[in-house]
VEXGUSE-384520 format. One record per residue: residue in one letter; x, y, z of N, C-alpha, C, O in turn; residue number from 0. Coordinates in steps of 0.1 Angstrom, whole numbers. Layout:
residues N
type,nX,nY,nZ,caX,caY,caZ,cX,cY,cZ,oX,oY,oZ,seq
A,X,Y,Z,X,Y,Z,X,Y,Z,X,Y,Z,NUM
...
This chain:
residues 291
type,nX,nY,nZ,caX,caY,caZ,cX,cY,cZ,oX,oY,oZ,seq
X,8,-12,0,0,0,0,9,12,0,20,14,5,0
X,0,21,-7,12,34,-13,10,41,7,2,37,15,1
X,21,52,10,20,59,15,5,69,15,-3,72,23,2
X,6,72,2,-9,82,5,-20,74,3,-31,79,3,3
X,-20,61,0,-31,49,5,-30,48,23,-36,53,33,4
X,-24,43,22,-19,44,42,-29,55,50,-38,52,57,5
X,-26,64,47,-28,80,55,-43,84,50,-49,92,56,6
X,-49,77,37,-64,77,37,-72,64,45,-84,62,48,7
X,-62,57,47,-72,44,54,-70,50,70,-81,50,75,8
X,-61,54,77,-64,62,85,-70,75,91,-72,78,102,9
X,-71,80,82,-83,91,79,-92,87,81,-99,94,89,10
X,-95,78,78,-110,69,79,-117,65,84,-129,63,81,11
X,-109,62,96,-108,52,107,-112,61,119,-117,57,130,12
X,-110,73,115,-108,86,130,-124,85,133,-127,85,145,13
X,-135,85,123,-147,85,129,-153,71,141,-162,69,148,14
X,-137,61,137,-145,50,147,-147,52,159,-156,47,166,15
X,-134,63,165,-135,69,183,-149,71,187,-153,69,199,16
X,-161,79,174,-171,83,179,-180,68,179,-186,65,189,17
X,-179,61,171,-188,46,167,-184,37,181,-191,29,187,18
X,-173,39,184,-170,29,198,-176,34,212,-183,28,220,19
X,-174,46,212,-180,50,224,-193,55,226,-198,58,237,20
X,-199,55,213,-215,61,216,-222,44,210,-233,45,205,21
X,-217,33,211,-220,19,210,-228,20,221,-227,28,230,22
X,-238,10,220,-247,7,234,-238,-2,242,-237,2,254,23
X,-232,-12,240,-222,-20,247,-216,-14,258,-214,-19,269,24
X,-211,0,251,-202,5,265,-210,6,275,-207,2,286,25
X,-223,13,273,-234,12,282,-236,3,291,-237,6,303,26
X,-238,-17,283,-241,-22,289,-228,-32,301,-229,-41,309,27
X,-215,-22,295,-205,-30,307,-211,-26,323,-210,-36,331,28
X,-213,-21,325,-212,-14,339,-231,-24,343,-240,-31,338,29
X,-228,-19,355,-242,-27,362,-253,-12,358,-251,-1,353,30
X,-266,-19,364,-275,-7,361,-272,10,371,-276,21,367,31
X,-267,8,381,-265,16,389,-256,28,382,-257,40,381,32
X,-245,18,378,-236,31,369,-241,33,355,-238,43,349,33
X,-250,23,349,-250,24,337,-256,44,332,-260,46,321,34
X,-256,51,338,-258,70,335,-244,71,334,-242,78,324,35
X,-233,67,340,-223,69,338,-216,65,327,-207,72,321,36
X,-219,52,322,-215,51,311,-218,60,296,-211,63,287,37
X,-233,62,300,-237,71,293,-235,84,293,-242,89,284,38
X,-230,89,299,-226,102,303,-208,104,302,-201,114,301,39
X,-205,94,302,-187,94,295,-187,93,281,-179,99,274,40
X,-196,84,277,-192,82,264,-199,100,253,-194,104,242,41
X,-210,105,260,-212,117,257,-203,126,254,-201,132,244,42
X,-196,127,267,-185,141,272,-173,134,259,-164,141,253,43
X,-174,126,258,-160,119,247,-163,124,235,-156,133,231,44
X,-177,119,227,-180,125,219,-181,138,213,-178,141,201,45
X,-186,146,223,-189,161,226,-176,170,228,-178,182,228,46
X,-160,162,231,-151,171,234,-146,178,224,-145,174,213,47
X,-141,195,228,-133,194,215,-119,201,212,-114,210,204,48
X,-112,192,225,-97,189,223,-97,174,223,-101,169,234,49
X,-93,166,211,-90,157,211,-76,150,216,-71,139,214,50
X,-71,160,223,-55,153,231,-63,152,241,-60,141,245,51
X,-74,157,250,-75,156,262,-78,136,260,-70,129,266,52
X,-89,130,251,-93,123,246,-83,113,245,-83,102,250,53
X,-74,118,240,-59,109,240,-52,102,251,-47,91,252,54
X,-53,112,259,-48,112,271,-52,103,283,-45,97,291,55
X,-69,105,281,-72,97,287,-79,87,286,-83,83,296,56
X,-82,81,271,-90,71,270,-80,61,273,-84,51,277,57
X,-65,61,271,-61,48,277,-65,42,293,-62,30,295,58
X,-70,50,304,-78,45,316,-87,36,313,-89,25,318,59
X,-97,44,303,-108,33,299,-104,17,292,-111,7,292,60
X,-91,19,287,-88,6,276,-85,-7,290,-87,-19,291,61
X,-78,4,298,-78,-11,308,-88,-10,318,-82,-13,328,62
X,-98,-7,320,-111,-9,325,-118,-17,312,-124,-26,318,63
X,-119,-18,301,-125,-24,294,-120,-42,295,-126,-52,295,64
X,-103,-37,295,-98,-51,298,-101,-60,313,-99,-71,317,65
X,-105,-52,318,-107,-61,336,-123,-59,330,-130,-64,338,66
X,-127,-56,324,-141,-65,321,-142,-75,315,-149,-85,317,67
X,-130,-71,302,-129,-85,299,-126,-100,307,-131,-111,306,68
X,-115,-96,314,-113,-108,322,-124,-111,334,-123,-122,339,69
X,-132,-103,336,-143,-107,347,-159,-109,337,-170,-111,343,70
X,-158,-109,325,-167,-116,316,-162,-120,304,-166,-114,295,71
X,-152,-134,301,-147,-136,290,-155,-139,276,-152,-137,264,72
X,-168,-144,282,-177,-147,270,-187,-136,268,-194,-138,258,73
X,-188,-127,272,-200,-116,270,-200,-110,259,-195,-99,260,74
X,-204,-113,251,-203,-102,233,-202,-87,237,-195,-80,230,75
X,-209,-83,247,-212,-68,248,-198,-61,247,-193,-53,240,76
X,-194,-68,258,-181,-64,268,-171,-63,257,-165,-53,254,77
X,-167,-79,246,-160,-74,240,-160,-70,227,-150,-69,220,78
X,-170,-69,225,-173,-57,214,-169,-44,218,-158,-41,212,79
X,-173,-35,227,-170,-28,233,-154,-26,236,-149,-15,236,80
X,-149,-34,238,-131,-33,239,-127,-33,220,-120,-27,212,81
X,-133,-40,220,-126,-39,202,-126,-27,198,-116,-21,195,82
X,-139,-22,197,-141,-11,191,-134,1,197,-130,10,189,83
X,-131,3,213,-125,13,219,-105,11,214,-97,20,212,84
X,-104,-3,213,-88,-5,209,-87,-1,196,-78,4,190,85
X,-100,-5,190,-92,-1,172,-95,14,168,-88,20,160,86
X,-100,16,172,-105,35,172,-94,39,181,-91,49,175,87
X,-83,39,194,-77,45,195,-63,46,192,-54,54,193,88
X,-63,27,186,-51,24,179,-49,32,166,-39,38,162,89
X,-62,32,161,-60,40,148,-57,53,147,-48,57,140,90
X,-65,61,154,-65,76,153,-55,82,164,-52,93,163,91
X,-49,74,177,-42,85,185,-30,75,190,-24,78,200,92
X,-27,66,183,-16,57,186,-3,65,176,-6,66,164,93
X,8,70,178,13,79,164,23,65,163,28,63,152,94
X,26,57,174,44,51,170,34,38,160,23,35,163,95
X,41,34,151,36,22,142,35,10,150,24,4,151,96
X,46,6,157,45,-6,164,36,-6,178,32,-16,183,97
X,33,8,184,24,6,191,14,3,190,8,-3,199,98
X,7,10,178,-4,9,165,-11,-6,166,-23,-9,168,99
X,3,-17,162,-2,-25,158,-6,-35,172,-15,-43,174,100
X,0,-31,177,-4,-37,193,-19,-33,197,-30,-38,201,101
X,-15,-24,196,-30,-22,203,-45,-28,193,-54,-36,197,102
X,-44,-20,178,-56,-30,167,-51,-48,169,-59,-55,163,103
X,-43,-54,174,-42,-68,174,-48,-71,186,-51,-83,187,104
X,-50,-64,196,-58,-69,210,-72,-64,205,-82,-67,210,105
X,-72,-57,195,-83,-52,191,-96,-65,183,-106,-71,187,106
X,-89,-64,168,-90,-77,167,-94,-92,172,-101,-102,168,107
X,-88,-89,181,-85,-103,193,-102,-105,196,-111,-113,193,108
X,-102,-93,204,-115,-93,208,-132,-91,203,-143,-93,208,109
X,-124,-82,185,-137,-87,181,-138,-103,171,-149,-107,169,110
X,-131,-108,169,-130,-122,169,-135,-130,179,-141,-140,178,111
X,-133,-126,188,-143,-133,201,-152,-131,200,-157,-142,197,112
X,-160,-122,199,-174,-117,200,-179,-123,191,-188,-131,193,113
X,-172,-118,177,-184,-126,168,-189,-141,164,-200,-146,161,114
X,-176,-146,167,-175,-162,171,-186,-167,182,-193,-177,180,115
X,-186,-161,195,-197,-162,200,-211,-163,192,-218,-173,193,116
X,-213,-151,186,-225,-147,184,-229,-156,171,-240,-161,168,117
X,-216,-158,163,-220,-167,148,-208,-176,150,-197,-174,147,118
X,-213,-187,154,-199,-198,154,-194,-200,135,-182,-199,132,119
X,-202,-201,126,-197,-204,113,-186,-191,113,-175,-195,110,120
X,-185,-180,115,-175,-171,117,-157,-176,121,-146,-173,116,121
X,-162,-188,136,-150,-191,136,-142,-197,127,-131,-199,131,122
X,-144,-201,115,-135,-206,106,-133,-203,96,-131,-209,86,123
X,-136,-187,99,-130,-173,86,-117,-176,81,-113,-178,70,124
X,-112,-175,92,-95,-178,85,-90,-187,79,-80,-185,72,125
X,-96,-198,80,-96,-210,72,-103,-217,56,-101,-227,48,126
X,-112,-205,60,-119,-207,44,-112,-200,32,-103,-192,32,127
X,-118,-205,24,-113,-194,9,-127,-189,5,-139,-192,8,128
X,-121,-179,-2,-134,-163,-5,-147,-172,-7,-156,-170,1,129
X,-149,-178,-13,-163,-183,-21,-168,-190,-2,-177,-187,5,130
X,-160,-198,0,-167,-205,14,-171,-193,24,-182,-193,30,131
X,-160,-183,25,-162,-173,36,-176,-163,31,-182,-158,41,132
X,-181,-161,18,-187,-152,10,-205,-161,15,-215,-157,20,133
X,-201,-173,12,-217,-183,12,-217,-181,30,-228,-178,35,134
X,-205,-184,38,-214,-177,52,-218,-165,59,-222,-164,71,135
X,-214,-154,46,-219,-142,51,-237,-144,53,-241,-141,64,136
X,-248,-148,43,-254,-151,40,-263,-160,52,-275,-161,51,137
X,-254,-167,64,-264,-173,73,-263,-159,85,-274,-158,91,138
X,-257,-153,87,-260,-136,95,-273,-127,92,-279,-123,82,139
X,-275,-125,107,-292,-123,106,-288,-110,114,-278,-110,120,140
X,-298,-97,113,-297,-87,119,-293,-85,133,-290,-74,137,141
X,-294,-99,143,-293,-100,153,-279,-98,157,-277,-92,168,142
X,-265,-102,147,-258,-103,149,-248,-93,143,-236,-94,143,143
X,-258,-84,137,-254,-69,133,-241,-60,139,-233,-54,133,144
X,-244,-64,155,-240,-53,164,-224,-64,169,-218,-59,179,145
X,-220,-75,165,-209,-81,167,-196,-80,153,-184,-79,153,146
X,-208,-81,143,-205,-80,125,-197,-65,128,-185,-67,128,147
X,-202,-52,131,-197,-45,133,-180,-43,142,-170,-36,142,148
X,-185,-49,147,-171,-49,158,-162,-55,152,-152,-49,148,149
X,-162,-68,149,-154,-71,136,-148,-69,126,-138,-73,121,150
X,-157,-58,121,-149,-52,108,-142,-36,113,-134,-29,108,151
X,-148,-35,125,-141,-22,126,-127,-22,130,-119,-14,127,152
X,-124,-37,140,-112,-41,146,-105,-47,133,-93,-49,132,153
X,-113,-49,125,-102,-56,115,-99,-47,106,-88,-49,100,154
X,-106,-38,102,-102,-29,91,-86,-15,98,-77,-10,92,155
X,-90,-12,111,-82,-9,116,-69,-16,121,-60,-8,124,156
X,-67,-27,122,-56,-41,121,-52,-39,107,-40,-35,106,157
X,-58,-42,96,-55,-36,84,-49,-26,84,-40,-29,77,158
X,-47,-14,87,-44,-4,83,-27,-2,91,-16,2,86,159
X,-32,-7,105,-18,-8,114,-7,-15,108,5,-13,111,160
X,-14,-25,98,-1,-36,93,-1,-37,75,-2,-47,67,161
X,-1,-26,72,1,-21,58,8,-29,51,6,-33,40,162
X,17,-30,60,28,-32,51,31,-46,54,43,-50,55,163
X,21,-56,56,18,-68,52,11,-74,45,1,-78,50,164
X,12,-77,32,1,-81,21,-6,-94,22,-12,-98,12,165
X,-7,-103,34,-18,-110,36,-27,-100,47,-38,-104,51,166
X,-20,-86,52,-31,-82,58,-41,-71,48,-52,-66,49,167
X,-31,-69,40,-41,-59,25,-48,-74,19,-60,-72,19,168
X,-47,-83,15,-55,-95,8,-69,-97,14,-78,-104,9,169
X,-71,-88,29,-86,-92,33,-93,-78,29,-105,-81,28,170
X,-91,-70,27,-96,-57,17,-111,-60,8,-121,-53,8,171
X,-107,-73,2,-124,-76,-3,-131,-84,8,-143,-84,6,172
X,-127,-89,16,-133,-99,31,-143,-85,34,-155,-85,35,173
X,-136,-73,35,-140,-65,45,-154,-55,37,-164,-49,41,174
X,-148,-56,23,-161,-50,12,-171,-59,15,-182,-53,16,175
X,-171,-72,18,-182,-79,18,-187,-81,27,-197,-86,25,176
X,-185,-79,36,-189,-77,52,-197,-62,57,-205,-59,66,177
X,-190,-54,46,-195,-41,50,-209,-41,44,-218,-34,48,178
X,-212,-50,32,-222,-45,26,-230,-57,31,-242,-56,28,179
X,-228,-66,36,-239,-75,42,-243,-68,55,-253,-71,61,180
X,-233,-57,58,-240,-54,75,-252,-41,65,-261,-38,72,181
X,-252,-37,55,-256,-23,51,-273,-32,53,-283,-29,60,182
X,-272,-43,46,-284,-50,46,-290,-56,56,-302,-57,56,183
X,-281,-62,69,-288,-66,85,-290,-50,92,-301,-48,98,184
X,-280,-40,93,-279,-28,99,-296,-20,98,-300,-16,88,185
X,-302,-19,110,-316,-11,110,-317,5,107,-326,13,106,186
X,-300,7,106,-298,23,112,-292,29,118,-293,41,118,187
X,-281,23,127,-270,25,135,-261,28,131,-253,36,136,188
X,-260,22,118,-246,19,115,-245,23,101,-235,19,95,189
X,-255,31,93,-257,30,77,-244,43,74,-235,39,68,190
X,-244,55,76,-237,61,73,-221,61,76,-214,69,70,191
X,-216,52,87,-204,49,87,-202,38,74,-194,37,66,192
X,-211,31,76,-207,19,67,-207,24,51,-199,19,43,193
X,-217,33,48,-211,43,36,-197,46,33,-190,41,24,194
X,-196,55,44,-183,61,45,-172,50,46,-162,53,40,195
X,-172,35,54,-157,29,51,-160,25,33,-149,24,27,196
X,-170,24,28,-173,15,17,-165,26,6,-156,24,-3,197
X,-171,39,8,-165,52,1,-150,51,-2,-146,54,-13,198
X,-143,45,11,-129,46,9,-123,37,9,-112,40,11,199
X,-126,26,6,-120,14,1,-121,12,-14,-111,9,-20,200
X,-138,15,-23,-137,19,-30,-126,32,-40,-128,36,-52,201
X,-118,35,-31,-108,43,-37,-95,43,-32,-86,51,-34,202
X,-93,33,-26,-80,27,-21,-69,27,-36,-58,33,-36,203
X,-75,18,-47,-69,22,-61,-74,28,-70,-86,28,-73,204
X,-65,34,-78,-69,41,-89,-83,34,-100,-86,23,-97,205
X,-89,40,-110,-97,29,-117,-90,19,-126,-96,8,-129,206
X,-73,22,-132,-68,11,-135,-64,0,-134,-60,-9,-142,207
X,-65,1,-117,-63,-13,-110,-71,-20,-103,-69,-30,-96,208
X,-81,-13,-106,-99,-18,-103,-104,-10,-91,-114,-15,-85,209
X,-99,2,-87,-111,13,-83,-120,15,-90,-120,12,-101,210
X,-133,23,-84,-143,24,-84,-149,34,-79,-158,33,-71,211
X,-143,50,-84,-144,59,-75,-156,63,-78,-161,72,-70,212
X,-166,59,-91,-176,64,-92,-189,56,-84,-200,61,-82,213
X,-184,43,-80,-191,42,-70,-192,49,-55,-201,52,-48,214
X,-179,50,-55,-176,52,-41,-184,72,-41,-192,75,-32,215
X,-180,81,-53,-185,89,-50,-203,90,-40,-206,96,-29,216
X,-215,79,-49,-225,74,-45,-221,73,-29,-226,82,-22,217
X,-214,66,-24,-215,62,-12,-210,72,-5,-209,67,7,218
X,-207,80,-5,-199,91,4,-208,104,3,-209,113,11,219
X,-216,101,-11,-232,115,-9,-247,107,-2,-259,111,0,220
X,-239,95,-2,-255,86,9,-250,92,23,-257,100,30,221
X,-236,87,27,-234,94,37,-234,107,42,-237,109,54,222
X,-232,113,35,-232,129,42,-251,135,39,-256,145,43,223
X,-257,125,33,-271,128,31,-274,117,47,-275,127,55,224
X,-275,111,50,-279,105,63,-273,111,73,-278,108,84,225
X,-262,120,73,-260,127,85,-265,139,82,-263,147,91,226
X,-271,144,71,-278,156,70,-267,164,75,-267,173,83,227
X,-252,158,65,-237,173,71,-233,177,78,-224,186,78,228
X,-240,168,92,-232,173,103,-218,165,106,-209,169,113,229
X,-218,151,98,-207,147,103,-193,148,88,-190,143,77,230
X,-188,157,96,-174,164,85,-166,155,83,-159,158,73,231
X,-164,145,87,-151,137,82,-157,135,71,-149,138,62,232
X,-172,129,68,-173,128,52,-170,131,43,-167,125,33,233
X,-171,147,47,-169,154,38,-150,152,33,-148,150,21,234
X,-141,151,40,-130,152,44,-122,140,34,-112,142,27,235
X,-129,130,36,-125,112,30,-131,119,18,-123,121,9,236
X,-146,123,13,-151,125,0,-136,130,-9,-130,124,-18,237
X,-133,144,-2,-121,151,-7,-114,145,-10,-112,144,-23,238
X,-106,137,-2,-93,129,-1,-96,119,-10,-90,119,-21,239
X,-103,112,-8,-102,101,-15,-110,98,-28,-106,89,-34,240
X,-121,106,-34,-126,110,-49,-117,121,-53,-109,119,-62,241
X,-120,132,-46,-118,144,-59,-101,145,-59,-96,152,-68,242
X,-93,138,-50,-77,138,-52,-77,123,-61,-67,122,-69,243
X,-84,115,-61,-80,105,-70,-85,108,-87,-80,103,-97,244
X,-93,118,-86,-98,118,-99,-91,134,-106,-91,138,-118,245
X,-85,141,-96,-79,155,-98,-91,167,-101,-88,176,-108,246
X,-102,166,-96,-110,169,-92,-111,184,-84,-118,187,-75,247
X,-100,192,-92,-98,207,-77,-108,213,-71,-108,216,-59,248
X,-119,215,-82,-131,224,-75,-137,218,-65,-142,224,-56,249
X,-138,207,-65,-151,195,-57,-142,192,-43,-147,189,-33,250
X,-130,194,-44,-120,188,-34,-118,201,-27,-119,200,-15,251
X,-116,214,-32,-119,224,-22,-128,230,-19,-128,239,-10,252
X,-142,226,-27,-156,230,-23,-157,222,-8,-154,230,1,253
X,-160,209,-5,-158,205,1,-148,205,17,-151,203,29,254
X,-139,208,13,-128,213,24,-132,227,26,-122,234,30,255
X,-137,230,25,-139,247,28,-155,250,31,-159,261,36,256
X,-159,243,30,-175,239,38,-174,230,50,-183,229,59,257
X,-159,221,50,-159,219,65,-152,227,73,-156,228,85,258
X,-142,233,71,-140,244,80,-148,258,83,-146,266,92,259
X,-158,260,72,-166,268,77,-175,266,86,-180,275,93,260
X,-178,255,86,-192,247,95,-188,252,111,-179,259,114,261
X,-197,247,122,-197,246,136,-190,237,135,-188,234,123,262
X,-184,229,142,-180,216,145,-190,209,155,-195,198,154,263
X,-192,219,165,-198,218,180,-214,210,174,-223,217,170,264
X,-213,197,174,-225,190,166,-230,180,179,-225,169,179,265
X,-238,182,189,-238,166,193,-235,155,190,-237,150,179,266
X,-230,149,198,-226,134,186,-214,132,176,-210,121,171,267
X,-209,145,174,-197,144,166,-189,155,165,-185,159,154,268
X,-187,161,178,-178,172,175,-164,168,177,-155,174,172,269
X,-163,157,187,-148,151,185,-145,150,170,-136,157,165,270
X,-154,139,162,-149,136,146,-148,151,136,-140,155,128,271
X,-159,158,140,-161,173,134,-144,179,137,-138,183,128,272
X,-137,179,152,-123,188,154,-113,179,143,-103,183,137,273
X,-118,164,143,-105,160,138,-99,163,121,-89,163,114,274
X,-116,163,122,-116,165,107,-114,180,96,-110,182,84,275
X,-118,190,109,-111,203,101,-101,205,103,-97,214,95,276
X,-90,198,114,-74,197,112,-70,193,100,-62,200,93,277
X,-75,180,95,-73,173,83,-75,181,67,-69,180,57,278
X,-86,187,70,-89,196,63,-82,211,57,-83,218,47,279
X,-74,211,68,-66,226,69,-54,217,60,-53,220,48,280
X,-47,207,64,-39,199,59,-41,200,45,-34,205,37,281
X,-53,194,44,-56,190,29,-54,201,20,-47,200,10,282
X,-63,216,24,-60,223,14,-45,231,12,-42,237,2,283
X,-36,228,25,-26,237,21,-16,226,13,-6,231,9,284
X,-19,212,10,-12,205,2,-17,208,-16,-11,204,-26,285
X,-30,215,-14,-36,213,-21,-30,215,-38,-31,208,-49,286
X,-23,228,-34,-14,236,-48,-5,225,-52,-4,221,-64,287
X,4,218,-41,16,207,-50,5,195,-52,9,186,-60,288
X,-3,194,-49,-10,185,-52,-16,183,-68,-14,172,-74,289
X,-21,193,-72,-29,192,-82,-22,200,-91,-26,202,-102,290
């Protein structure tokens, strides 16, 4: 994977900080007495908007997630919930590579547990080939939506930590096809992220080497149409990853200049809204050697 492949699959990934902690799972770690608390942390996370503070301290929670885990090994909730908090912070606030990958491989770890739980035919993903793994997407029932997820988020962010392994780029279509079987069990939770990773995988390569950026454009204006615009990273990956693949200048700084004009301060996504008009500021000042 090229360098500016790399740095768009982590771009990408920065919206999962918001998808891990506004999960109902984190909710349901705690007993009912704290469960306001859980709900009320994962808010103030969302809602911050210094994302070092975020940095700083979500590693407290990663080992509170893990003494849940060891005090419930089989609980899907629990470790869904750890997955999704390790690959969202491995991704977006881990900077050294090797720590990166440490942290998305406990990540991984744990949503492999869960889903296995929840869909035993799962456990023997790694052992099938495409066509066998493809026919058991197909016994996954909506029920198991909310584990499907944790899985691909821990793995697509494992993916990105270990680039520079090409049996970990070879699961790239595993993870296209997973995203679009969850688009079909998913009631609504999950439709506009799952746009948004589909957006940018679809543009991972150019169209000579079997991108698809004209799909992917589709998928990245479903997305920012289901958030009705409040969530800016779309906008951000749309940029990066259509209108810089296709040289695209007007659409690539329309876009980047409608998210730094915006509020950020969005319920629900002003962490991803700060991270993303940093990215943004980035983008357009590369913009001139760029294009």
């Amino acid at each position: 994977m090229t360098e500016r492949s790399r740095n768009k699959t982590r771009a990408g990934l920065v919206a999962l900080m918001a998808a891990a902690l506004g999960s109902t799972g984190c909710a349901s770690l705690v007993s009912s007495a704290a469960s306001g608390f859980a709900d009320n942390l994962s808010s103030a996370v969302l809602n911050q908007t210094d994302p070092e503070t975020v940095r700083d301290g979500a590693p407290a929670y990663l080992l509170l997630l893990d003494s849940l885990v060891e005090g419930n090994p089989d609980d899907p909730a629990v470790l869904q919930a750890a997955a999704e908090l390790y690959a969202s912070y491995g991704a977006v606030f881990a900077d050294d590579p090797e720590r990166a990958r440490r942290l998305t491989r406990r990540a991984r770890a744990y949503g492999e547990r869960s889903l296995c739980l929840e869909y035993r035919p799962a456990c023997a993903w790694h052992e099938q080939d495409y066509a066998a793994f493809e026919a058991s997407l197909e016994g996954l029932k909506p029920g198991d939506a909310d584990a499907l997820y944790s899985y691909a988020l821990s793995s697509l962010a494992y993916i990105r930590a270990h680039s520079d392994d090409w049996n970990s780029l070879a699961e790239l279509p595993r993870m296209e096809a997973i995203l679009e079987r969850l688009l079909v069990l998913d009631d609504g939770d999950y439709q506009a992220q799952l746009y948004t990773y589909l957006g940018i995988l679809a543009t991972l390569r150019p169209p000579s080497l079997g991108g698809e950026p004209e799909l992917a454009r589709n998928y990245f204006e479903r997305a920012i149409e289901l958030t009705d615009g409040r969530d800016l990273a779309v906008k951000v990956e749309y940029a990066r990853g259509y209108a810089r693949l296709l040289y695209e200048r007007d659409l690539h700084d329309r876009l980047l200049n409608e998210v730094l004009e915006a509020d950020p301060v969005v319920p629900g996504y002003t962490l991803t809204n700060t991270l993303a008009q940093r990215d943004a500021e980035v983008l357009l000042e590369s913009a001139d050697a760029y294009f």
